[in-house]
N, C-alpha and C positions, 0 to 999 in steps of 0.2 A: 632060345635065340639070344636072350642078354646074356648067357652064360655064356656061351660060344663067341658075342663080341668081346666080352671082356677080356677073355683068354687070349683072342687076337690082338687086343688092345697092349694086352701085356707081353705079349712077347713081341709085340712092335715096337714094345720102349726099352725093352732088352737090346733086342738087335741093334737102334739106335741108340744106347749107349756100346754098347761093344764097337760097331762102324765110328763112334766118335770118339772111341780112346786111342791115342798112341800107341801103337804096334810094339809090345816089351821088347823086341830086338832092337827097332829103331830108337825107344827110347833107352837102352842102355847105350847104343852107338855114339847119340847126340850127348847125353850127361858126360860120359869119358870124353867122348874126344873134347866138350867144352874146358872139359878140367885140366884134361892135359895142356891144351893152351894157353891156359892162363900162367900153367904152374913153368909153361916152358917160356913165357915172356917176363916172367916176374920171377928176379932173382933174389930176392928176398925170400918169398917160400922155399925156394931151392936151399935156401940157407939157414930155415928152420923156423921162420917165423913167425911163432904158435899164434899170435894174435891173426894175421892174415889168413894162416891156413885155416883155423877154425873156420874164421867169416865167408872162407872157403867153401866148406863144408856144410855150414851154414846153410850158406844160398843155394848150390848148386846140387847136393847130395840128400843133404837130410832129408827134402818134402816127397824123396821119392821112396822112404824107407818106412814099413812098418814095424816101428823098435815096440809094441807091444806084441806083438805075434813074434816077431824072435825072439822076446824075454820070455815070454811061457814058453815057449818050443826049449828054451836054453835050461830053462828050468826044471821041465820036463813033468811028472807027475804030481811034485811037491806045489806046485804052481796052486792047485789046487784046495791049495792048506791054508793059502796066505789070504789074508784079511783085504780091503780094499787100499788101507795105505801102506800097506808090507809092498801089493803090486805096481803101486806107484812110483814107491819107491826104490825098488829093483830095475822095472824099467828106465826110471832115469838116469840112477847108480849105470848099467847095463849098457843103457846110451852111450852116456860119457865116454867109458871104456871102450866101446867102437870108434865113438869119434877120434879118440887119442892114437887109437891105434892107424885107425885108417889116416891121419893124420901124418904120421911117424913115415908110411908108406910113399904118402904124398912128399913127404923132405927129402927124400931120396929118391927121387926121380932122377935121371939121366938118359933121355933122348930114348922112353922105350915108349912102344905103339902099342894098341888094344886092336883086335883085331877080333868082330864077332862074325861067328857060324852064322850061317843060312837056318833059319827057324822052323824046326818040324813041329804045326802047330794045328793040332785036329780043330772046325767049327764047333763052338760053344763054348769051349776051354777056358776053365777061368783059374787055373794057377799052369804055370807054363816053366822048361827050365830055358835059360839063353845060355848058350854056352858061348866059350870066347876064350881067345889065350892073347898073354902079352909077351910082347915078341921082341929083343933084349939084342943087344948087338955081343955078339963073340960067345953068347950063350947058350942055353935051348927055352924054349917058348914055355911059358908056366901055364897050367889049363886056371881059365877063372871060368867059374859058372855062377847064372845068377839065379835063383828062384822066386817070380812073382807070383802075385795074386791077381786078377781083375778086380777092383772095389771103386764099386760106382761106374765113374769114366774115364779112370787112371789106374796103372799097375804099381802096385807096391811092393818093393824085393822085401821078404822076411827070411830069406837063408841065403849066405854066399858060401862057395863050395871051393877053397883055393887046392890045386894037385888033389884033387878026388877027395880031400877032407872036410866035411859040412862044419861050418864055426859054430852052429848050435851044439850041433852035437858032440864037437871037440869039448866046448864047455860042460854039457850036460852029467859027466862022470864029475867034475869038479866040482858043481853047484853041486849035486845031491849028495858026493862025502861030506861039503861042510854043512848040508840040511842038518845029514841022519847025527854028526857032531856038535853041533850049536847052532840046530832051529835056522827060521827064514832070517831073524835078525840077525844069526850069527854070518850068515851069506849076508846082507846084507852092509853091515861090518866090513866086510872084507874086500867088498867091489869100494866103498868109500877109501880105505886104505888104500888100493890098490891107487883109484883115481888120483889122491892127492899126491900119492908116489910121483907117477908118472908126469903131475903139473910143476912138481918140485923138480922133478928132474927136467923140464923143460923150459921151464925158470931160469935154472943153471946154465943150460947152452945157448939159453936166448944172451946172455949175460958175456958169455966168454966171447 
C-alpha cells in the first residue's frame, strides 16, 4: 500500500510540474516576440549597440537556454575527456560566442516576424522540437527550429536548428579537429580568440 502511494504521489508532482511549466511553443512565442519589440522600438540596438543588445540578451534570452547541454552536445565525445574546469570553461568560452552571434542577428533586424508552428507534442514528453520560420519582406521565410528540454518547471532550448542545420552540430566537426590537434585547451584557446575578435570588432563599429 505505501509503495503504491508513493508511486501515485510522484507522478502527481510530475504531472504537476509539467501542467505548471510554460507550453515550449508559447514560451518561444512570448521570448521572440518580446525581443522583437524591443529591438524594433529601440534604435540604438538596430544600430549596433553591443552594450544594450547584450543586456538584451541578458534578460530576455539567456535564462531560457541550457549553454551546458549545448556545449557538451557541441563538443561531442571529447566532452568527456575534459577535467571539471576545462567544462566550465568551454561552456562559458561557448556562451559567449552564442551570445555575440545571436547578438549580430539581433543588429540587423529590419521589420521581420517569427512566426511559430502549431506544436505536435505527445503526453509526457520532456524534450520537444518547436519549429518556426521568420518571415522577411521581399524574401522567402528562413525555417528556425528550436529544441527544448523539460527541467523541473521550465523548458530549456539546448539546440537551435537554422534552414535544417543543428548549430551543435555544425560546431561539432570544428571542435573535435581542433581536440584531435591541440587538446581541450587548445579548443579552448580558440573560442577565447575567437570571442575577443568578435568584441574588438564590435568595439570598432560601436565607435564609427
Amino acid at each position: 500500500m505505501m509503495k503504491r502511494l508513493l508511486t501515485f504521489c510522484a507522478a502527481a508532482l510530475f504531472a504537476a510540474q509539467v501542467f505548471s511549466a510554460e507550453a515550449p511553443d508559447a514560451l518561444v512565442t512570448r521570448v521572440s516576440t518580446e525581443v522583437l519589440e524591443i529591438v524594433k522600438k529601440d534604435e540604438s540596438i538596430r544600430n549596433g549597440d553591443i552594450q544594450k543588445i547584450t543586456a538584451l540578451v541578458d534578460a530576455k534570452v539567456l535564462p531560457h537556454f541550457d549553454f551546458q547541454r549545448m556545449t557538451a552536445l557541441a563538443v561531442g565525445r571529447d566532452w568527456r575527456s575534459a577535467n571539471a574546469e576545462q567544462k566550465k570553461r568551454l561552456t562559458e568560452e561557448f556562451k559567449a560566442l552564442l551570445v555575440r552571434t545571436y547578438a549580430n542577428a539581433v543588429s540587423s533586424y529590419s521589420n521581420q516576424k517569427l512566426v511559430v508552428k502549431p506544436l505536435k507534442m505527445k503526453a509526457g514528453e520532456s524534450e520537444v522540437l518547436v519549429r518556426s520560420e521568420i518571415q522577411q519582406p521581399g524574401a522567402q521565410p528562413v525555417q528556425l527550429d528550436y529544441w527544448l528540454e523539460l527541467q523541473g518547471e521550465s523548458w530549456k532550448v539546448f539546440d537551435v536548428v537554422v534552414a535544417g542545420i543543428s548549430l551543435v552540430t555544425n560546431y561539432r566537426e570544428q571542435f573535435a579537429k581542433e581536440v584531435r590537434e591541440h587538446g581541450i585547451d587548445g579548443l579552448i584557446g580558440v573560442l577565447v580568440s575567437k570571442n575577443k575578435s568578435l568584441e574588438s570588432g564590435a568595439a570598432k563599429t560601436a565607435r564609427k
